[in-house]
DODO-983241 format. One line per 10 residues: number of its first residue (from 1); their letters; for each residue y, z negated, x negated of C-alpha. Coordinates in pm, whole numbers, plus 50000, padded with zeros to 5 digits. Example, Ala and Ser with C-alpha at 12.3 -4.5 7.8 and 13.67 -1.06 7.14 Angstrom:
1	AS	49550 49220 48770; 49894 49286 48633
This chain:
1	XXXXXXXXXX	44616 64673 44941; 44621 64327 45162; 44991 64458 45267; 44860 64771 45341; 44595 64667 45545; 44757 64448 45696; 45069 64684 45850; 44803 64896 45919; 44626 64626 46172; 44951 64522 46290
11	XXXXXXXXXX	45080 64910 46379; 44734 64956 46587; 44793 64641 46751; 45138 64705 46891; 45078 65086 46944; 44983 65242 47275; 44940 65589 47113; 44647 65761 46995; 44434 65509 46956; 44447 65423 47277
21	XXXXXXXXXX	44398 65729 47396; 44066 65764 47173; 43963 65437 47310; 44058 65538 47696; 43902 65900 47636; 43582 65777 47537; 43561 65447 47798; 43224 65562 48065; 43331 65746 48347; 43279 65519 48625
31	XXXXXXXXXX	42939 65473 48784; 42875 65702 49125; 42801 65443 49439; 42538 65423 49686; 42636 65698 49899; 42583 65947 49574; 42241 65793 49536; 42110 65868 49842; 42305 66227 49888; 42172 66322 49532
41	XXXXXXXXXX	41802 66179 49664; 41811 66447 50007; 41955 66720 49812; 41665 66660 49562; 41405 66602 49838; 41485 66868 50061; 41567 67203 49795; 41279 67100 49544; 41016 67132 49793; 40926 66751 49606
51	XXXXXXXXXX	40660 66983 49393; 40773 66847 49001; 41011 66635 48856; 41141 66959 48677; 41237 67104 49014; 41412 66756 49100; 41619 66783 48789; 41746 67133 48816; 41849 67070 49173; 42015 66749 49066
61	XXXXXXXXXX	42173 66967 48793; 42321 67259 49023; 42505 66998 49257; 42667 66832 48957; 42808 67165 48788; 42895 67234 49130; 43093 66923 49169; 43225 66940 48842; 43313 67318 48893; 43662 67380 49065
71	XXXXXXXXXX	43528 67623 49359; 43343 67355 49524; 43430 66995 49693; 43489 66708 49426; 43214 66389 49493; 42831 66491 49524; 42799 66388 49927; 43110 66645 49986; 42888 66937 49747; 42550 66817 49939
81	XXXXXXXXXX	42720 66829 50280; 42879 67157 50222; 42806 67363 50557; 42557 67671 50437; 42499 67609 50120; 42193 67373 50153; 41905 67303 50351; 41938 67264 50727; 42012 66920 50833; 42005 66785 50491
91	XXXXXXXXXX	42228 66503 50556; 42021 66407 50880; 41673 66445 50863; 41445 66228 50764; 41280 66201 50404; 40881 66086 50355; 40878 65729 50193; 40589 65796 49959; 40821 66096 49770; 41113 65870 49783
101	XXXXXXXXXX	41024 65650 49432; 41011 65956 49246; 41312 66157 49395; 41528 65835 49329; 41415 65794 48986; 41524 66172 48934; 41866 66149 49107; 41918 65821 48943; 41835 65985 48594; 42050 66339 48691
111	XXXXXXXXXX	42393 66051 48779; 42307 65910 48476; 42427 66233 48277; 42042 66402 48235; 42039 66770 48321; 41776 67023 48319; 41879 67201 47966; 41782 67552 48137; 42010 67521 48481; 42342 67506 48181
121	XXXXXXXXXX	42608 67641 48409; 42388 67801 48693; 42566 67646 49018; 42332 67819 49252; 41974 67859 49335; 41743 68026 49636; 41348 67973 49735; 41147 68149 49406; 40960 68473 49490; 41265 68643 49710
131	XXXXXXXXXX	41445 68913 49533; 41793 69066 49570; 41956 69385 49417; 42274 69233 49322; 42397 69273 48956; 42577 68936 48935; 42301 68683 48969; 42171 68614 48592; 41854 68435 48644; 41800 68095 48395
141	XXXXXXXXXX	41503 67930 48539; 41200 67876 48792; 41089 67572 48906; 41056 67316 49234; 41016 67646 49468; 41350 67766 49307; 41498 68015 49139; 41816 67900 48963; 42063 68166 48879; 42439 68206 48751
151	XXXXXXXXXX	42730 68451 48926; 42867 68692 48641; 43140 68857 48680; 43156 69235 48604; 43320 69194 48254; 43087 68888 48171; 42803 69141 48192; 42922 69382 47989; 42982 69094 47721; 42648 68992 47739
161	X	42486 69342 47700
């Protein structure tokens, strides 16, 4: 069994195969910078209307399944700065220091891997209360001011019915 173990050990420690690849699939993706901070923050600030940490979240949640979706830009500051998708001068305006503790604690906690567990895959959202007649927009949630909604395709509606 010693022998065993032993040629075991010594075949993991001169192998670069799948153990390494375990090892190098489950290292921590590296951390997002500054500059994601603060673009998560206005993104945050500026669509959640600021009215409930739940409305922070689910904002924070749409720009990450955006960035990690393959139709939009790659980092979060491309997805935030993305011309018509988000609020007027998003990127240049000024936020309100007493809201900022609480929007930084929420885009900290969304780049730390929390999502709002009702966004799921929803990569867009518009102001609550507005309606619009087209059949592709699957509605998952309500919250901050927003209304947080999914784009079905034709034959992923008829799989759902």
């Amino acid at each position: 069994m010693t022998a065993f173990l032993s040629l075991a050990a010594s075949a993991c420690t001169t192998s670069t195969g799948l153990l390494e690849e375990i090892v190098t699939a489950a290292a921590p993706q590296p951390a997002h910078d500054e500059r994601d901070r603060e673009c998560m923050a206005r993104a945050m600030y500026f669509e959640s209307h600021r009215s409930s940490r739940e409305g922070l979240i689910a904002v924070g949640s749409v720009v990450m399944n955006r960035v990690e979706s393959e139709d939009f830009p790659d980092t979060v500051c491309e997805v935030v700065a993305q011309k018509n998708q988000f609020a007027q001068g998003i990127m240049t305006r000024r936020m309100d220091e007493k809201s900022l503790p609480d929007v930084m604690a929420a885009a900290d906690a969304v780049l730390g891997g929390e999502r709002h567990p009702d966004v799921g895959k929803a990569r867009f959202f518009h102001q609550a209360g507005l309606t619009f007649s087209y059949s592709n927009m699957h509605y998952v949630l309500e919250a901050g001011g927003n209304a947080f909604y999914e784009r079905r395709s034709r034959a992923e509606r008829r799989s759902r019915d």
